[in-house]
C-alpha positions in Angstrom: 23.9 -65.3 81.4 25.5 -66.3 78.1 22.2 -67.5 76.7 20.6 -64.3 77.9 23.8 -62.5 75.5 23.4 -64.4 72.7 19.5 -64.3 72.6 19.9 -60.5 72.9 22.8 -60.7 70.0 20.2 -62.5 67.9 17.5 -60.2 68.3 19.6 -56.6 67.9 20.6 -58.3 64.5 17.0 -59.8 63.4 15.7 -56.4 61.5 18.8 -56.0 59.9 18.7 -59.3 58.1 15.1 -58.6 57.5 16.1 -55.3 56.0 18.8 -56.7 53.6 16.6 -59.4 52.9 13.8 -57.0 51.6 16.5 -55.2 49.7 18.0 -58.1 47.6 14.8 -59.6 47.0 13.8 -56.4 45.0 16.9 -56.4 43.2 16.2 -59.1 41.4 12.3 -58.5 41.0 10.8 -55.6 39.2 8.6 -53.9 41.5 4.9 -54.5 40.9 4.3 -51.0 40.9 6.4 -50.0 37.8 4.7 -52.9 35.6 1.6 -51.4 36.7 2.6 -47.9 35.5 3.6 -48.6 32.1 0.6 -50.6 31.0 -2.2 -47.8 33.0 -4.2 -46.5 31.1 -4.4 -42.9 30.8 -7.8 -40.7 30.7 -9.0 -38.8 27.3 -11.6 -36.9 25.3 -11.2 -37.4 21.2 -10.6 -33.7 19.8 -10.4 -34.8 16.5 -10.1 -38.2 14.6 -8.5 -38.4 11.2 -9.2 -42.1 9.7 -7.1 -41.0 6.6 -3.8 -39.6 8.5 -4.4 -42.6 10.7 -4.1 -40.2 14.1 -6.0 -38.8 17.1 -6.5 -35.7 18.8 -6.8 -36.1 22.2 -6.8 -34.0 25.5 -5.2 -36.3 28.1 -4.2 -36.6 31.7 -0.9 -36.9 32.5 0.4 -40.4 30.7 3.0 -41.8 33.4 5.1 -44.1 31.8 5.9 -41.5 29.0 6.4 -39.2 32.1 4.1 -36.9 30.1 1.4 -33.4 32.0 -2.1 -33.3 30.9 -2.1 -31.7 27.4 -4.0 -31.6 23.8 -1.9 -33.2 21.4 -2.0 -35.4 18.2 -1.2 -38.7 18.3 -0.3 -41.5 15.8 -2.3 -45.0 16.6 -0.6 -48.2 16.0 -3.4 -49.6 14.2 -5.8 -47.6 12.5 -9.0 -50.2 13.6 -8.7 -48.0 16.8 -10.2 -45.2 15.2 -13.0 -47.2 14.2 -16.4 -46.0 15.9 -14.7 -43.0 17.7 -15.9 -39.2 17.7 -15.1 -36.3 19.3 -16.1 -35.6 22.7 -15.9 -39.3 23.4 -14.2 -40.2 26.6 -11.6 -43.0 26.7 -8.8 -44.9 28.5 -5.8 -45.2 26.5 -2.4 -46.7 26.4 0.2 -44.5 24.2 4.1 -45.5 23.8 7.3 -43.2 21.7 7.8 -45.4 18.9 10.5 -43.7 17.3 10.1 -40.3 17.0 6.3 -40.3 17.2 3.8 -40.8 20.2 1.5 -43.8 19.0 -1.6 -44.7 20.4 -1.3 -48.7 21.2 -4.9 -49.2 22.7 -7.9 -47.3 23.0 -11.2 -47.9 24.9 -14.0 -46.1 25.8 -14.4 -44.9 29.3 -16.9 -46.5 31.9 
């Protein structure tokens, strides 16, 4: 009978540990997910591409890890080799970050 007690004691508690194992473990460990989310890429068509202001018009989905709705807007690019070979109504995958005050363009490519 007390075997029977404790083997039942031991069981009731089992998903509890489990559960506040799971929860300090991801405490301490960014979740996958939100690496993922700030290095996707976001879908584009070039608008416009001025080589001399160094920016890019683009109409984009929505950019996730700049919490950011579909839109047209211009950007700044980081580098302005981005711009090299692009026209409009290209489509591309891009990664854009708020440096400062201004919404830069850190990688382009073109879609597949």
């Amino acid at each position: 009978m007390r075997n029977t007690l404790l083997l039942a004691a031991m069981l009731a508690t089992a998903p509890v540990f489990a559960q506040q194992s799971g929860t300090d473990h991801a405490a301490h460990h960014p979740a996958p997910a939100a690496s993922a989310a700030k290095s996707a890429l976001s879908d584009a068509e070039v608008r416009k591409v001025d080589l001399d202001a160094k920016k890019i018009t683009l109409r984009h989905g929505p950019i996730p890890n700049l919490d950011m709705p579909p839109m047209t807007m211009v950007f700044q690019v980081r580098d302005p080799a981005l711009l090299q070979g692009l026209k409009t109504g290209d489509k591309v995958r891009f990664s854009a970050e708020k440096i400062g005050s201004a919404y830069t363009v850190t990688g382009i490519e073109a879609a597949k």
